[in-house]
C-alpha positions in Angstrom: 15.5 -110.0 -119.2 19.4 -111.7 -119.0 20.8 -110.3 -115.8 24.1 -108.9 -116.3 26.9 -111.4 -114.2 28.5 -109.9 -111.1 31.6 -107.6 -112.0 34.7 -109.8 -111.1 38.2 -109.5 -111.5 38.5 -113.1 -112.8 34.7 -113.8 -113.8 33.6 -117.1 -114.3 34.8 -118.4 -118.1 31.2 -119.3 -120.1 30.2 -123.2 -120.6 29.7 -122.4 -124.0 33.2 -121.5 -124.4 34.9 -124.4 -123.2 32.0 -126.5 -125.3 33.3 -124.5 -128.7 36.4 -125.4 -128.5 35.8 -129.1 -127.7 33.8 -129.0 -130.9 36.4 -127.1 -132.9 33.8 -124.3 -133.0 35.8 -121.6 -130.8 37.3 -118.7 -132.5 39.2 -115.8 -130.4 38.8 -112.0 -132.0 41.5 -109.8 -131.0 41.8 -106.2 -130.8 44.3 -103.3 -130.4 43.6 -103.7 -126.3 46.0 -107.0 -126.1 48.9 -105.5 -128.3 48.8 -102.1 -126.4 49.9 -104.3 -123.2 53.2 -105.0 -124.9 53.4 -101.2 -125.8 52.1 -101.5 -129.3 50.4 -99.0 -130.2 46.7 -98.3 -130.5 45.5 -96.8 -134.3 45.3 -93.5 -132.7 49.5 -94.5 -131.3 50.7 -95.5 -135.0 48.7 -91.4 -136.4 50.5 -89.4 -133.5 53.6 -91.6 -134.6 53.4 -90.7 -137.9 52.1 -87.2 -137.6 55.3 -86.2 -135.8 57.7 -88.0 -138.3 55.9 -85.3 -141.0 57.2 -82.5 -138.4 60.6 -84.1 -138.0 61.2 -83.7 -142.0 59.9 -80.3 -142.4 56.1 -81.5 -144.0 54.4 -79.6 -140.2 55.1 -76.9 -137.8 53.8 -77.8 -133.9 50.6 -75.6 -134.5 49.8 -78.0 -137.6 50.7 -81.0 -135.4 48.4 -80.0 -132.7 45.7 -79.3 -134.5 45.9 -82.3 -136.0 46.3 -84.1 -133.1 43.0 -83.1 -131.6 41.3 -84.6 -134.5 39.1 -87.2 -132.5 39.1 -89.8 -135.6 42.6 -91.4 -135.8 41.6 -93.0 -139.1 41.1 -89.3 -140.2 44.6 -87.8 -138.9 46.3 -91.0 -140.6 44.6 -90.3 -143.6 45.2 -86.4 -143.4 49.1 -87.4 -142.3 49.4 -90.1 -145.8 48.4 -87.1 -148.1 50.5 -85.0 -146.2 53.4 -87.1 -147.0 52.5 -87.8 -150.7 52.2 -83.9 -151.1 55.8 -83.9 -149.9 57.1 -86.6 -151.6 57.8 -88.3 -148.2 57.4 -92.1 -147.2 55.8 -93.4 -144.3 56.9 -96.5 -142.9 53.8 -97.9 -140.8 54.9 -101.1 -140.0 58.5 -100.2 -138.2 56.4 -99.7 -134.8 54.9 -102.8 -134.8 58.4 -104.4 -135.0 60.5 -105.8 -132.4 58.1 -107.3 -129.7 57.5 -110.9 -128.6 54.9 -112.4 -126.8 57.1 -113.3 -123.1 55.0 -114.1 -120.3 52.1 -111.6 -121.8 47.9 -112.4 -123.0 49.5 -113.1 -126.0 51.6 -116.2 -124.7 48.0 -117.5 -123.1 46.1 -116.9 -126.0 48.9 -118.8 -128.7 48.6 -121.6 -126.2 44.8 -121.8 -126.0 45.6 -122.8 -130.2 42.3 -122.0 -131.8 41.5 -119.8 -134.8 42.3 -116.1 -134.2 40.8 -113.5 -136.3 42.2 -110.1 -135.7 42.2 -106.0 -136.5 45.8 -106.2 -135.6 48.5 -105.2 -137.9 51.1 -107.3 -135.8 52.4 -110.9 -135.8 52.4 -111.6 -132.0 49.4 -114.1 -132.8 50.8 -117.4 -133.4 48.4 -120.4 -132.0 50.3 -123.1 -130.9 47.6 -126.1 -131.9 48.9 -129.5 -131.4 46.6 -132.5 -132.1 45.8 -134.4 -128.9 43.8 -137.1 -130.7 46.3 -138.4 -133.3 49.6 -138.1 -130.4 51.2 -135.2 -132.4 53.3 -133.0 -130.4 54.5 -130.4 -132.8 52.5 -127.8 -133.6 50.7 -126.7 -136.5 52.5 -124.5 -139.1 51.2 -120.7 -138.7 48.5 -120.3 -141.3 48.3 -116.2 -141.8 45.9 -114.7 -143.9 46.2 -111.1 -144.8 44.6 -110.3 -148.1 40.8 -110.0 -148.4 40.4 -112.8 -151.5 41.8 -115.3 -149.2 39.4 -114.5 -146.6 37.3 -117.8 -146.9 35.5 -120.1 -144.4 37.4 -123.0 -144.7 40.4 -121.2 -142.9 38.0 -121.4 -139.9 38.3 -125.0 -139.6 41.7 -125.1 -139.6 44.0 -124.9 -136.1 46.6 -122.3 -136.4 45.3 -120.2 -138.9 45.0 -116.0 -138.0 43.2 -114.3 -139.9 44.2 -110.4 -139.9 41.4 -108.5 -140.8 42.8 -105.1 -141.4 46.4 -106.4 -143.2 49.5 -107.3 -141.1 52.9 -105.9 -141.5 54.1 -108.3 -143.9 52.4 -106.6 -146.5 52.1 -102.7 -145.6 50.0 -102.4 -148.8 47.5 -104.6 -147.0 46.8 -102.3 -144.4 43.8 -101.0 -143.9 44.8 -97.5 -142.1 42.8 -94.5 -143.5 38.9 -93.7 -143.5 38.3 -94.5 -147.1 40.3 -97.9 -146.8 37.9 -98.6 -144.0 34.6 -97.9 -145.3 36.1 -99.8 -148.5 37.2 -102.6 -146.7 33.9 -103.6 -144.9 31.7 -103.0 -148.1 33.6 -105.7 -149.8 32.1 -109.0 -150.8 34.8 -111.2 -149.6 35.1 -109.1 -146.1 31.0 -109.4 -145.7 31.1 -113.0 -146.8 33.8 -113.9 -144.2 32.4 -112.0 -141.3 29.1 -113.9 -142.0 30.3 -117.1 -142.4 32.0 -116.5 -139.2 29.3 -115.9 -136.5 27.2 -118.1 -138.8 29.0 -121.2 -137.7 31.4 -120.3 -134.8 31.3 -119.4 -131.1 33.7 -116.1 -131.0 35.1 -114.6 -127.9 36.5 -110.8 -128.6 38.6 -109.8 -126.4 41.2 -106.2 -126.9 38.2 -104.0 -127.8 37.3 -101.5 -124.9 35.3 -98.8 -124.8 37.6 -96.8 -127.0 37.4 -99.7 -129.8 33.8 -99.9 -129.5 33.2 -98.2 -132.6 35.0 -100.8 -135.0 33.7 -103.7 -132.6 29.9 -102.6 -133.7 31.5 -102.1 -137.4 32.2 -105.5 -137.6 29.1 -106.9 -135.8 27.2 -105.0 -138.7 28.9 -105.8 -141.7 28.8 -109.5 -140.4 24.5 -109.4 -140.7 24.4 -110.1 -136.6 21.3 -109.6 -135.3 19.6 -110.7 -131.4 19.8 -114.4 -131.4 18.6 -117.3 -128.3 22.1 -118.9 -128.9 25.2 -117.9 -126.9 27.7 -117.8 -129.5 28.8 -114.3 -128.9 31.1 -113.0 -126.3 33.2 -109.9 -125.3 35.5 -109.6 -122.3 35.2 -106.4 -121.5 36.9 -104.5 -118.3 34.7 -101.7 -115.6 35.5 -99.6 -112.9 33.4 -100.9 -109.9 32.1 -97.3 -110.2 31.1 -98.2 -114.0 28.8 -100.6 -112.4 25.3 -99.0 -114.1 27.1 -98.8 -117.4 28.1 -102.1 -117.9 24.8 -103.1 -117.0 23.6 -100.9 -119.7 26.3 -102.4 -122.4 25.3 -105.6 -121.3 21.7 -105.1 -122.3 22.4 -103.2 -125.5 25.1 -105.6 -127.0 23.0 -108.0 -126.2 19.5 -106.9 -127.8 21.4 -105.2 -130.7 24.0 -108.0 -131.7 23.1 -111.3 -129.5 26.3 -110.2 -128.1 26.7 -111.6 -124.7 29.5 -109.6 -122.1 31.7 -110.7 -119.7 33.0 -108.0 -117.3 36.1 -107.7 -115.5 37.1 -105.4 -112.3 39.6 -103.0 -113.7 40.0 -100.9 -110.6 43.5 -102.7 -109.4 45.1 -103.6 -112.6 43.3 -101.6 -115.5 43.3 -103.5 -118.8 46.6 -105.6 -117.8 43.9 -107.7 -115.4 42.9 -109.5 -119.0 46.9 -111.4 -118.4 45.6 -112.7 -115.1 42.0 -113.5 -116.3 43.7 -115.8 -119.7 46.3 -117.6 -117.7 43.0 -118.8 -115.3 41.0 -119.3 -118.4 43.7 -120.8 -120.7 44.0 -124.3 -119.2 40.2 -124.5 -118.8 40.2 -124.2 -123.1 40.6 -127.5 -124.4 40.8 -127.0 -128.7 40.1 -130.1 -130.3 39.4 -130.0 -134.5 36.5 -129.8 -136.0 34.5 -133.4 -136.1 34.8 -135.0 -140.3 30.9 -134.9 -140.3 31.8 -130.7 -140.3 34.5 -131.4 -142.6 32.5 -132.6 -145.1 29.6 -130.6 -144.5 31.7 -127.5 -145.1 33.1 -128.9 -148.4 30.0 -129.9 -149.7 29.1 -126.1 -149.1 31.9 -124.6 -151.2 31.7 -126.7 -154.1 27.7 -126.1 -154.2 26.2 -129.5 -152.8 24.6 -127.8 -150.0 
């Protein structure tokens, strides 16, 4: 039986991390748990947000809008809120709160500097991986590659340094966004979503990171829809913050993402700086991450996959 790892505040960052990204092999998932540091906010945030712009304009009373808001699903009050609001002939903006933040001196600055591949459930733009290319003396980054809509959701974007791949839409695009229940169950039964997800922890190393207990529920969604099962490799890891007093449940997590999904996690002492202590455990982890690109012999590997040779 794997013994779960001490609870640290900065736990030690996993060989087969540092070895991914030497390989050009290490992607970074992200979840609503980074962007809620810069006061984004969470799923549930962007319902209550747009549950009391329907009272503002007349569409609820405050009895409605507290029933509502102790709905449990946040997919469901959004949903219940967008019907609400095509009843009424009323527009929702859900992209305005996701506006107007940069990364500063937060995860996000560590994370854009690590470089590597980012796939995300975030609707926001604060991922930009700064990759630059040690081997051939480049010092400007690459371009931004962002990829929002679910036919572009290939493998190849995988390989290449500086791509994010947004998972649920981004705010360019609000028709992109996957924000109510039937979206969601839509989304992860599509062909192209399944596809990409299996490709993915087919091939890569991935480190999730933003996904808590309260995002546990779409962390497992994903890990299902991608085909994961127990595996003998380490490819799959979650940073994950506990109360010291949590001690027996993480142990507990650590078994059952583990024998469910091959899922390996990495605990962190939130007692002193709750979920903020992720900043201080990325700018100690960030410099240990050295991205390199993907060898050619997995260049060519890959294409001779996706035009059928193999």
């Amino acid at each position: 039986m794997s013994r779960a790892p001490d609870l640290r505040e900065i736990p030690e960052l996993p060989e087969e991390i540092t070895q991914a990204a030497l390989d050009g092999d290490l992607v970074l998932f992200v979840g609503a748990g980074t962007s809620i540091l810069l006061g984004l906010p969470s799923w549930g945030g962007m319902a209550w947000q747009q549950l009391e712009h329907l009272r503002e304009k007349g569409a609820l009373n405050y009895s409605e809008l507290e029933q509502l808001g102790a709905l449990e699903d946040p997919k469901k009050q959004l949903s219940i809120a967008i019907q609400i609001a095509h009843e009424n002939e009323l527009a929702l903006d859900l992209t305005a709160c996701f506006r107007g933040k940069s990364e500063g001196n937060s995860i996000y600055k560590s994370i854009n500097d690590i470089g590597c591949v980012c796939v995300t459930t975030n609707y926001d733009k604060l991922l930009a991986p700064r990759y630059a290319d040690a081997e051939d003396g480049s010092e400007t980054p690459a371009t931004v590659n962002r990829i929002y809509t679910k036919n572009n959701f290939l493998g190849t974007h995988l390989d290449t340094p500086g791509t994010v791949v947004h998972l649920h839409g981004a705010i360019d695009d609000q028709k992109t966004m996957v924000c109510t229940t039937r979206d969601y169950l839509a989304h992860y039964d599509d062909c192209f979503v399944q596809d990409f997800l299996g490709n993915l922890f087919e091939r890569k190393t991935v480190l999730f990171i933003g996904y808590g207990l309260e995002e546990a529920e779409i962390l497992e969604h994903v890990l299902r829809r991608g085909g994961v099962s127990d595996s003998a490799e380490r490819k799959r890891f979650v940073l994950q913050g506990f109360y010291l007093s949590q001690k027996p449940l993480y142990e507990n997590l650590h078994s059952y993402y583990r024998k469910s999904f091959g899922v390996h996690m990495v605990g962190f002492v939130r007692d002193h700086e709750d979920y903020a202590q992720q900043e201080s455990i990325f700018r100690d982890w960030g410099p240990k991450i050295v991205v390199k690109r993907p060898p050619l012999a997995a260049d060519m590997k890959r294409m001779n996959e996706v035009l059928g040779g193999g």
